[in-house]
C-alpha positions as CSV (number, residue, x, y, z in Angstrom):
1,X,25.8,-29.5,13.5
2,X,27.8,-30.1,17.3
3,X,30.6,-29.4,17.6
4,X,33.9,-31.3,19.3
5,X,35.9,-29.4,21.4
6,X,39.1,-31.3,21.2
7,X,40.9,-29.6,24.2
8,X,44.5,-31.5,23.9
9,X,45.3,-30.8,20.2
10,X,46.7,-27.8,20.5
11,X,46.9,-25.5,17.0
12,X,50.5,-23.7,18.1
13,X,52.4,-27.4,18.1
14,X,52.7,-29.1,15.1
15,X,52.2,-31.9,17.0
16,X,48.6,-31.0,17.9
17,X,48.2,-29.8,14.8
18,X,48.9,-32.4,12.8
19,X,47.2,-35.0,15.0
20,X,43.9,-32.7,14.6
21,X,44.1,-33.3,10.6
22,X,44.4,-36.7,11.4
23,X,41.3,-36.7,13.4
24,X,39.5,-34.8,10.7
25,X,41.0,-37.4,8.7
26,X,39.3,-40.3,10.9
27,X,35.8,-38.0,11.5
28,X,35.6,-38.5,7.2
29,X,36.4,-42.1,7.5
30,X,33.3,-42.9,10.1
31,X,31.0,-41.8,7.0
32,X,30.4,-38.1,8.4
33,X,31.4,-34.6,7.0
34,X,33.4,-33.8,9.3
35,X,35.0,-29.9,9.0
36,X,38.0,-28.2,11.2
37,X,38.6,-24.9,12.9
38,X,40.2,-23.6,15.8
39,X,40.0,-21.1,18.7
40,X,41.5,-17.4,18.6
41,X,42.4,-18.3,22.5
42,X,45.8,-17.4,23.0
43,X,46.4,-21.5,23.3
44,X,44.2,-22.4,20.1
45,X,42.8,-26.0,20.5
46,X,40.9,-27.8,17.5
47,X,36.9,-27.8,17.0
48,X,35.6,-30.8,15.0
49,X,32.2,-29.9,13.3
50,X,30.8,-33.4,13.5
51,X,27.7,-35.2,14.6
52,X,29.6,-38.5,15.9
53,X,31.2,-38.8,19.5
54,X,35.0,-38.6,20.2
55,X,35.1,-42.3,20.9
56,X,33.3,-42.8,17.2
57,X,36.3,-41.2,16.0
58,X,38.7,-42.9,18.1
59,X,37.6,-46.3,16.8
60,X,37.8,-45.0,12.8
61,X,41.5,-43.9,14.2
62,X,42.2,-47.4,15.3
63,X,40.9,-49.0,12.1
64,X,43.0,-46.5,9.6
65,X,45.7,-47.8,11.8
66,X,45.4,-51.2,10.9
67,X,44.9,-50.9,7.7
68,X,48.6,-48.9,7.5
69,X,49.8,-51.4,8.8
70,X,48.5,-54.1,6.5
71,X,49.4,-51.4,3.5
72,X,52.3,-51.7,1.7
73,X,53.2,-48.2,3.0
74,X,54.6,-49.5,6.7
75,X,55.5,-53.0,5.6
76,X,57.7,-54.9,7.8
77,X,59.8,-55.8,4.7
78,X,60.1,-52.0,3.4
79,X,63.4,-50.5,4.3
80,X,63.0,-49.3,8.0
81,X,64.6,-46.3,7.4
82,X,63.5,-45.8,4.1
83,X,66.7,-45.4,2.1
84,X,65.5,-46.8,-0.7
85,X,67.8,-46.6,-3.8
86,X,66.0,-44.9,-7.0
87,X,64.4,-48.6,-8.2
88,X,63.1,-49.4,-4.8
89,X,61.6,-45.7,-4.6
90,X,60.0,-46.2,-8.0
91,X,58.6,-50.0,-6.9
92,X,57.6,-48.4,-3.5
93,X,55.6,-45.7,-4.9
94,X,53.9,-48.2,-7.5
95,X,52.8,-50.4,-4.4
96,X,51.4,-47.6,-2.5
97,X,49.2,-46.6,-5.8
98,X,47.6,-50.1,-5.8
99,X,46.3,-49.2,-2.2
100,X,44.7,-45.8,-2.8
101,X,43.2,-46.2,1.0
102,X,46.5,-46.4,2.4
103,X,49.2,-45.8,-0.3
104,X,49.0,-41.4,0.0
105,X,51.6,-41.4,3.1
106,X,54.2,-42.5,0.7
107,X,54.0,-39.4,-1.3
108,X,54.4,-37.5,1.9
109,X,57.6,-39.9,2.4
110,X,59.7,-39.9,-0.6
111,X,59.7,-38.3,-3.8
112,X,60.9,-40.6,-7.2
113,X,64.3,-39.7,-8.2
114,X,64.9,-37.5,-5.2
115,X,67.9,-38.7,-3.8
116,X,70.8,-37.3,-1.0
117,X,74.5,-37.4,-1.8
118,X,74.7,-41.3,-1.0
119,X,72.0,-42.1,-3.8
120,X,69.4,-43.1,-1.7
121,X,65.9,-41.8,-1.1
122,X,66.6,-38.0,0.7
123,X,63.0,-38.1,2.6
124,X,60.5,-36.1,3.6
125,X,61.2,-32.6,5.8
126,X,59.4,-34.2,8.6
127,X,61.6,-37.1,8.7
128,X,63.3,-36.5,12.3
129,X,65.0,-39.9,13.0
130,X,68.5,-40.3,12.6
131,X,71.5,-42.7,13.8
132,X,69.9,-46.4,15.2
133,X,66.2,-44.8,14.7
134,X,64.2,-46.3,12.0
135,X,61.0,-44.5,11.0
136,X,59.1,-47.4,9.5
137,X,59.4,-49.8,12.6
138,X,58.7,-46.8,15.0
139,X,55.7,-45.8,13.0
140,X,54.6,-49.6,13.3
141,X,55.3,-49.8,17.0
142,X,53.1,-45.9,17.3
143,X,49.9,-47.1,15.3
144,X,50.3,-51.0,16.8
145,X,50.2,-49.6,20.1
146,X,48.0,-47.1,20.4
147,X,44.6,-47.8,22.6
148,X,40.9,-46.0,22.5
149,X,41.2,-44.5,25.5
150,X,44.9,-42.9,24.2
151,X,43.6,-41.4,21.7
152,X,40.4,-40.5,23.2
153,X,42.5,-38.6,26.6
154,X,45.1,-36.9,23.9
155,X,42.5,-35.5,21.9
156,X,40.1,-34.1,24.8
157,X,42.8,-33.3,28.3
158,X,46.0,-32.2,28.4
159,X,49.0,-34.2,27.2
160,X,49.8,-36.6,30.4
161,X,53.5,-37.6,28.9
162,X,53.0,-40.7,30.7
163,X,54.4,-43.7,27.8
164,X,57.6,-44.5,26.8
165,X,56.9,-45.8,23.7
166,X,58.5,-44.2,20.0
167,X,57.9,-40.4,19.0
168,X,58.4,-39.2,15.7
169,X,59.8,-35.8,17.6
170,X,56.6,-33.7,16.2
171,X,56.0,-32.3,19.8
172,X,57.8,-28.4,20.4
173,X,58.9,-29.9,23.9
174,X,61.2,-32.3,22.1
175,X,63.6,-29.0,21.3
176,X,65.3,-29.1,24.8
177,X,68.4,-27.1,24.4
178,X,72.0,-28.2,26.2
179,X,72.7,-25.0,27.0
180,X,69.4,-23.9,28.7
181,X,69.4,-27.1,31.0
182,X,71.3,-28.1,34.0
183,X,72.2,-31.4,32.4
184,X,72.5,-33.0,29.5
185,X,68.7,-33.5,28.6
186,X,69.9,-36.5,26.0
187,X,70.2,-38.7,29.0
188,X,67.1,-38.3,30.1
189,X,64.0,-40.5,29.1
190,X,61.9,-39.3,26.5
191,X,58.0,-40.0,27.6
192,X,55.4,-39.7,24.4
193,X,51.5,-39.4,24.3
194,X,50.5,-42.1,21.7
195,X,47.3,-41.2,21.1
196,X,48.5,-37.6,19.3
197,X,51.7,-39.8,17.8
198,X,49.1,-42.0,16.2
199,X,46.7,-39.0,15.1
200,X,49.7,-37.0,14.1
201,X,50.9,-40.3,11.2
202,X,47.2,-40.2,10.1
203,X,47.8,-36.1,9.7
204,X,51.1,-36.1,8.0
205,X,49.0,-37.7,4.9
206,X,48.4,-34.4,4.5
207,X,51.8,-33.0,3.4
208,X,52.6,-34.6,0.2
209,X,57.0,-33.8,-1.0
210,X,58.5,-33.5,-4.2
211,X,61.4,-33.5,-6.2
212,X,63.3,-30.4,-6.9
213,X,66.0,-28.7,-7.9
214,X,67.5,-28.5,-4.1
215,X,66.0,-31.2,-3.0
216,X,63.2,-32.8,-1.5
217,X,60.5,-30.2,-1.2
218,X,58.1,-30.9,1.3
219,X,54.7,-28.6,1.3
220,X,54.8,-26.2,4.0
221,X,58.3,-26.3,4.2
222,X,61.4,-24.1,3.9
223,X,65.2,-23.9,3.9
224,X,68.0,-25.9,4.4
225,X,67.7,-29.3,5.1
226,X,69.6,-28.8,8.4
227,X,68.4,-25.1,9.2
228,X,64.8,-24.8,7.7
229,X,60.9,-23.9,8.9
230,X,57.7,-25.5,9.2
231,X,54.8,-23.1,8.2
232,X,51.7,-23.5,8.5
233,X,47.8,-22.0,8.7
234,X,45.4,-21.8,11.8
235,X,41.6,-20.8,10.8
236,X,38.6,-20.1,12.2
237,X,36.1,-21.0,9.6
238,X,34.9,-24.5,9.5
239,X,36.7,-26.0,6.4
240,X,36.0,-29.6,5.2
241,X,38.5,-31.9,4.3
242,X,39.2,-30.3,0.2
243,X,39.2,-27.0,2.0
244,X,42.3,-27.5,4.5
245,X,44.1,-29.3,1.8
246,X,43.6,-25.4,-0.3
247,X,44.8,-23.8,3.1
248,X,47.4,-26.1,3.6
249,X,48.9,-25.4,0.0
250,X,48.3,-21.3,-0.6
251,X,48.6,-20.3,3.0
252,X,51.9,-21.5,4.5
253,X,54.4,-18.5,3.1
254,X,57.4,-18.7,5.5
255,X,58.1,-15.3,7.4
256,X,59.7,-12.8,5.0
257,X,63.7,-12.2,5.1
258,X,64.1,-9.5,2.2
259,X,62.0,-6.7,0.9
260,X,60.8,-8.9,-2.0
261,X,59.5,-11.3,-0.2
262,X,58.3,-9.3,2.2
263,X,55.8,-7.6,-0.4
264,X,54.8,-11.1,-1.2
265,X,54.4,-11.4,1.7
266,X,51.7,-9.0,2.6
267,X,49.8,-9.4,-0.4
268,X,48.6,-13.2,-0.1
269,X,48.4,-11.5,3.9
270,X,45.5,-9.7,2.4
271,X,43.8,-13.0,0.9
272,X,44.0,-14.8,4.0
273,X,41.7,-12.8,6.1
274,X,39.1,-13.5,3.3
275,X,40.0,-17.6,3.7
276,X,39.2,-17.4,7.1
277,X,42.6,-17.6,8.3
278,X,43.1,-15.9,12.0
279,X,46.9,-16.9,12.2
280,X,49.7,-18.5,10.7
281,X,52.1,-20.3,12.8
282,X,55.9,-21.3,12.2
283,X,58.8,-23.6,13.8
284,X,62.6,-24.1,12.9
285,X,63.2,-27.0,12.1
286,X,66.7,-28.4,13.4
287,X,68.8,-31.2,13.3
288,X,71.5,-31.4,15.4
289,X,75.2,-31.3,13.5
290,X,75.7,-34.9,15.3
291,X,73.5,-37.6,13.8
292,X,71.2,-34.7,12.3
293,X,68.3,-35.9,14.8
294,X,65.4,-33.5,13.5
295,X,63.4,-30.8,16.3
296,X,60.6,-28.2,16.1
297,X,62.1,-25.0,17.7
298,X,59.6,-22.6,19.5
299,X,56.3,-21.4,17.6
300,X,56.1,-18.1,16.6
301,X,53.3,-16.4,15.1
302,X,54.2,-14.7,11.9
303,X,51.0,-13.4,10.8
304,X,47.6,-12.7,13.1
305,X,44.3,-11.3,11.6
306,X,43.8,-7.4,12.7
């Protein structure tokens, strides 16, 4: 079967990462098997094991767009920020269900009766926006937006940062830090790739949340709402689709911070070299104590096959 050497998704951001589950996502939607790996290079980039071209998959891309947008999911009249109070959450979820094609992002949205302190929907973990930013209507303005030859350049070169349109503040370089810069880097303009932005929404259908005791749990996942991690799995062995949805689940342990979790730790360490897995990647997730704007911090590796 050829392979697709999709340079610019890069496996160490979750923004590459996530955009290259979407494009696995898209690859299944053309009517082809389509499975995922990545490189052991020390800048792992995703491998599509598909018999259809890039611009094949681009064009799929660009249809699943659409029909989000026509979905109940990313409706113009749904909340734009999704604080939906515990009716609306129910009615929300219920629409989505009646559009099976479209309707799994909501689960990786909101959970039913998971609420924050106001009563409102508390959202998924991968919900950055904050303040005047409204998810829905920047997630409209991503997928309406997005051309071919976007998504085509984002998934095959390096990342030109060249739009100014939304970001959902996936990307690592979003974390810039006050005190590291010689200016306040709020000021400055924030420029997007909107091809990986698009494929990255198509990804995130990957990561369904949940109600719990704390919370809204959101697979892959850990911590505090304002101080938590993103974990997640980097293989080598093509997997199809049900595959990276196991992976995804059973192999995304945050790093261990006690001597109990450290020994569960390295025991599922020892079941992921026989899944294939070559490392497994994680990010802080922060949101700033002013408007609790959500970042990726810097990857770190927290487990690499010997």
């Amino acid at each position: 079967m050829p392979e697709l050497q999709l340079l610019g998704l890069a496996g160490n951001n979750p923004l590459g990462f996530l955009a290259a589950l979407g494009a696995q996502a898209a690859a299944e939607h053309v009517g082809q098997s389509a499975s995922l790996r990545w490189t052991d290079d020390p800048v792992p980039h995703a491998v599509l094991v598909v018999d259809v071209s890039v611009e094949a998959i681009a064009a799929t891309a660009l249809a699943s767009a659409q029909r989000w947008l026509e979905g109940p999911v990313l409706a113009a009249t749904v909340d734009q920020k999704l604080k939906l109070s515990p009716a609306a959450i129910t009615q929300y979820l219920c629409d989505a269900r009646s559009s099976p094609a479209v309707g799994v992002l909501a689960m990786c949205l909101v959970a039913e009766n998971s609420l924050d302190n106001s009563g409102k929907a508390k959202p998924s973990d991968f919900y950055f926006t904050a303040g005047q930013m409204k998810f829905v209507s920047m997630a409209r303005e991503i997928l309406g937006g997005v051309t071919s030859e976007e998504l085509v350049a984002d998934m095959t070169l390096p990342w030109s940062y060249a739009s100014t349109r939304p970001s959902l503040m996936w990307d690592v370089v979003d974390d810039r830090v006050y005190a590291l810069s010689s200016a306040n880097p709020s000021s400055d303009k924030k420029l997007t790739n909107p091809g990986a932005e698009a494929l990255a929404l198509l990804g995130l259908s990957r990561y369904p949340c949940f109600r719990s005791a704390s919370g809204t749990a959101t697979q892959g996942c850990f911590g505090s709402w304002k101080r938590g991690s993103f974990t997640w799995p980097l293989w080598g062995r093509p997997a199809t689709i049900g595959v990276v949805r196991s992976l995804l689940a059973h192999a995304s342990a945050p790093e261990p911070s006690n001597s109990e979790s450290e020994r569960q730790f390295r025991h599922r360490a020892d079941q992921y070299r026989g899944w294939g897995i070559t490392r497994v990647m994680q990010s802080q997730i922060r949101r700033s104590d002013q408007g609790g704007y959500g970042t990726f911090g810097p990857p770190r590796v927290i487990w690499q096959r010997d």
